[in-house]
C-alpha positions, -999 to +999 in steps of 0.1 A: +000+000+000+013+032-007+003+068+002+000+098-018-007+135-006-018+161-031-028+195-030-049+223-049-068+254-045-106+262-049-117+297-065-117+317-034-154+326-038-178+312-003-207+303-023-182+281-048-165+264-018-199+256-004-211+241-036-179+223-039-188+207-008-219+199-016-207+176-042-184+158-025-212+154+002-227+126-023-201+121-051-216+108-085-212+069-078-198+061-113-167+083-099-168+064-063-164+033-085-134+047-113-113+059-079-117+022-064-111+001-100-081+019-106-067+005-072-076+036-045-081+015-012-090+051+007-092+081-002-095+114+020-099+153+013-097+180+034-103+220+038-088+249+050-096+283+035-100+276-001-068+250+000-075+214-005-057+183+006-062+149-002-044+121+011-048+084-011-043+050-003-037+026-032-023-007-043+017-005-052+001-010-094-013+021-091-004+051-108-011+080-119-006+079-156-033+046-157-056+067-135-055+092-163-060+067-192-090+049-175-102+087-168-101+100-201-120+065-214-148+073-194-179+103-197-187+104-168-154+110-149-147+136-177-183+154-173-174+154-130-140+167-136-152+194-159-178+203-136-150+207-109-133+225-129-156+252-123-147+251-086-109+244-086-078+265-097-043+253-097-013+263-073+010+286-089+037+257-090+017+233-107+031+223-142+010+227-173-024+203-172-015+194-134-045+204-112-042+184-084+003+187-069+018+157-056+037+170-022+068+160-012+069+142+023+096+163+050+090+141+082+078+111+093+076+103+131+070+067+139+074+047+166 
């Protein structure tokens, strides 16, 4: 299992965060069901401000790049991440196309 922490922004706008949320209060279950067949075992997202962070638990075969191709196969998943596009803006590091930033881990503290 392997865990990956990303970041990205919403449109600093109230009424857009809230409808954001409202979303992902019951998320379309055709996406539920891409995130789990491409080998998500959890997946969380949190809030602060208008800065998101999502934390994902998958299978070592996942990656990215097949996440992508299974995405970009599939209408639904394109017509919900259009739709969030609406909602979400990229950091100012984030390379061309990215939206969602991969972080780099700086500490660990385990026992």
């Amino acid at each position: 299992m392997t865990r990956y922490c990303l970041a990205l922004d919403l449109k600093d706008n109230p009424a857009l965060i809230a409808a954001y949320e409202q979303y992902h209060a019951s998320v379309w279950p055709e996406i539920i069901a891409s995130i789990k067949e491409a080998g998500v075992k959890a997946l969380e997202i949190y809030r602060v401000a208008n800065r998101l962070f999502m934390i994902i638990e998958a299978d070592d075969d996942f990656s990215f790049e097949k996440k992508a191709a299974m995405d970009a196969k599939n209408e639904i998943v394109m017509q919900w991440e259009k739709l969030m596009w609406e909602y979400q803006k990229v950091l100012p590091t984030a390379k061309p196309g990215e939206k969602w930033v991969l972080m780099h881990k700086i500490f660990t503290l385990s026992n």
